[in-house]
N, C-alpha and C positions, 0 to 999 in steps of 0.2 A: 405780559411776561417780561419785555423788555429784552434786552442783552443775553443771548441764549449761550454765545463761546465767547472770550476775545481770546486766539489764538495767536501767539509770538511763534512767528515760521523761519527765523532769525533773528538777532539783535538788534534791525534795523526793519523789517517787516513785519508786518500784524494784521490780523484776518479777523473782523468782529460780523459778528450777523447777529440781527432782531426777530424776534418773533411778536407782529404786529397784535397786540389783544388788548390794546390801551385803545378808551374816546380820542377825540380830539380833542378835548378842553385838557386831560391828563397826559398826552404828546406833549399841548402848546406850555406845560409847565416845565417837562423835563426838556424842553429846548429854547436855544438862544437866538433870537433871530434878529437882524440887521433890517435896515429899511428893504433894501433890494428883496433880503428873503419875504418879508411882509409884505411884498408890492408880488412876488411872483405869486407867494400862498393866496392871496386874495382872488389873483388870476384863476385858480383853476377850477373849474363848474361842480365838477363830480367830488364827493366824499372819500372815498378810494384813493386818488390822488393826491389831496391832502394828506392823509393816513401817511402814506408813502414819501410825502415830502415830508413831515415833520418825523417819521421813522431814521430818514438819513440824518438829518439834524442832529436828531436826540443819538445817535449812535457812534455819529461822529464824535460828541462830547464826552461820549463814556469812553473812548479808544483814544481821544488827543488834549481835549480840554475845552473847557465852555468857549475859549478863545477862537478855537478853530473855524474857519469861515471857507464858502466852497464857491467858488468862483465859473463860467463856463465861457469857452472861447466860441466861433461864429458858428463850429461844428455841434453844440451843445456838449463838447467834451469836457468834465470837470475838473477844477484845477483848486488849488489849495490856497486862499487870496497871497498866504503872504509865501508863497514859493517851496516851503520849506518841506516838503513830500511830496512824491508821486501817491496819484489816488486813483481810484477805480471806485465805480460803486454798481449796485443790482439791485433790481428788488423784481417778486414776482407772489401773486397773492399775498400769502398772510408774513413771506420774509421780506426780507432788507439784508445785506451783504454788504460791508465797504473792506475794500484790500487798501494798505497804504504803505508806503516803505521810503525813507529818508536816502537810499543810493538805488534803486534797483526803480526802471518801469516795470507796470505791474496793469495786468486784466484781470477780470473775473465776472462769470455770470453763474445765475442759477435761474430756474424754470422748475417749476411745478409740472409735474409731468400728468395732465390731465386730458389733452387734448390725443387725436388721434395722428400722431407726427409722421405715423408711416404713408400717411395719403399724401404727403408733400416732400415725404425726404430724399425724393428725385430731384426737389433742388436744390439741395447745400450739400448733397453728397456725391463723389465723383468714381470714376472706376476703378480707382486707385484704395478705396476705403472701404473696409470691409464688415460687416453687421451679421451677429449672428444668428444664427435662425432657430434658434433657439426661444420658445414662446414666456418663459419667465423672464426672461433677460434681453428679452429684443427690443422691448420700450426704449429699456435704460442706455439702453448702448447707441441707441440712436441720439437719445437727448445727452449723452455724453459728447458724443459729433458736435451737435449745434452749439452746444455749453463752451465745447473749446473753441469754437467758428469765433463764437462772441467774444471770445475772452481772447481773440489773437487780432479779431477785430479792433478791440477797445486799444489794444497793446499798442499799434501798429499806430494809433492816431484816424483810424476808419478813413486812410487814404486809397479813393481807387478802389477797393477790393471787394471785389465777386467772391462770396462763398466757394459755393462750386468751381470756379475757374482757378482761383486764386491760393486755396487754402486746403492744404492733403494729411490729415490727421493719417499716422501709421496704423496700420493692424494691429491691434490688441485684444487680449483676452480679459472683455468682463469682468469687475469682482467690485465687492463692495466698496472701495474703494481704489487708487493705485496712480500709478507714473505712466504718463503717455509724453508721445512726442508728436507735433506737430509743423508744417511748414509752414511760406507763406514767402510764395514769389510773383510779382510784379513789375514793370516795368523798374522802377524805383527798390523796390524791397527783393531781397534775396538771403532769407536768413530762416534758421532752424531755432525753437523753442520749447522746452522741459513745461508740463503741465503736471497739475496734480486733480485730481477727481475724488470726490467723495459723494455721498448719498443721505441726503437726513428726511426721514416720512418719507412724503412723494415726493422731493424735490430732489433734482440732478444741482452738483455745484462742480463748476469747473474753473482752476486760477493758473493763471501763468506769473512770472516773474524771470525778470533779466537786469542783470549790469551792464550797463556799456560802456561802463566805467571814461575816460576823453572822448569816448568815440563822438 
C-alpha cells in the first residue's frame, strides 16, 4: 500500500506513516540506499526487519526526497545525515511512522495494540496517571501512556529516563483521538510537552513536538 497519510501539522512539520504490504524486492525499488544502509540491511537475520528497514527508507523519500539520508548517534537515535530536520521515526507490525520538522524537536511512537499491556502497566505507569476502567477503552488508554512515554522518550534524547519515575502523562479522558500533556523531570530535564494522540485499526499513535527556538 505504501504511504497511507503524509500530514503537514505546520509549515515546517510533517507526519507520513506506511502501511508495510509490499515484498522486499518492491521496498528495495522504491528506496535509495547508501553503502552504510546496504551494509546495515545485509546485517539483519530476520525478514520482518528488513520490511521495516526498507519501510523507513522508502517513506522517508516520499515525505523529503530520494536525497534524504538517516544517520544514528551512539544512542541509535536517528539523525538526518545532512542536519537539515529534526526526525523521529516508529514502526510496529505492518506500520512505519516518521515525524520530521525543519525548527521544532519532535517524537513519536505507535504500537499495535495486540499484546495484553495491562499485565505490565505497573511499570511505566505511576500514581499520578490515571486509566479508565472502563472495558472498551482501557486497552487504548493504556497504550496511549506508553505511546506518549515513548514519544517524550525519543524527544528528550533517551537521557537517563525511567518511564515510571521520570515521565507523568496528566489525566485525560479517552476519545478517538485528542491533546494531552505530559512531563518529564530529571536530574537534568525539567520541562512540560503538548502531545497529540490518534488511533488507526489497532494501532495507538502518539507525537509530541516542541521549539526551543536559541535555547
Amino acid at each position: 500500500m505504501g504511504c497511507i497519510t503524509k500530514h503537514y501539522l505546520n509549515e515546517n512539520t510533517v507526519l507520513g506513516v506506511w502501511k508495510i504490504e509490499e515484498d522486499i524486492n518492491t521496498l528495495l525499488e522504491l528506496s535509495v540506499l547508501d553503502n552504510e544502509d546496504r551494509k546495515r540491511f545485509k546485517g539483519f537475520a530476520s525478514n520482518s526487519r528488513r520490511l521495516e528497514f526498507l519501510s523507513v527508507r522508502a517513506l522517508l523519500a516520499e515525505l523529503l526526497g530520494k536525497d534524504a539520508r538517516i544517520v544514528y548517534n551512539k544512542n541509535n537515535k536517528p539523525f538526518l545525515k545532512d542536519g537539515s530536520r529534526f526526525i523521529s521515526i516508529t514502526h510496529s507490525h505492518k506500520l512505519t511512522a516518521i515525524l520530521t520538522s525543519t525548527n521544532e524537536k519532535v517524537g513519536i511512537d505507535l504500537e499495535y495494540m495486540s499484546s495484553n499491556i495491562g499485565a505490565f502497566a505497573f511499570k511505566f505507569l505511576n500514581r499520578k496517571e490515571k486509566v479508565t476502567k472502563n472495558s472498551d477503552t482501557r486497552k487504548y488508554h493504556m497504550y496511549i501512556h506508553w505511546c506518549a512515554k515513548e514519544s517524550l522518550y525519543k524527544i528528550c534524547d533517551k537521557e537517563g529516563i525511567i518511564f515510571k519515575k521520570n515521565i507523568t502523562i496528566e489525566p485525560f479522558e479517552v476519545m478517538e483521538s485528542g491533546e494531552i500533556k505530559g512531563y518529564v523531570k530529571t536530574d537534568k530535564i525539567n520541562e512540560s510537552f503538548d502531545l497529540w494522540y490518534s488511533k488507526y485499526d489497532n494501532y495507538a499513535i502518539v507525537w509530541t513536538k516542541k521549539d526551543y527556538g536559541n535555547k
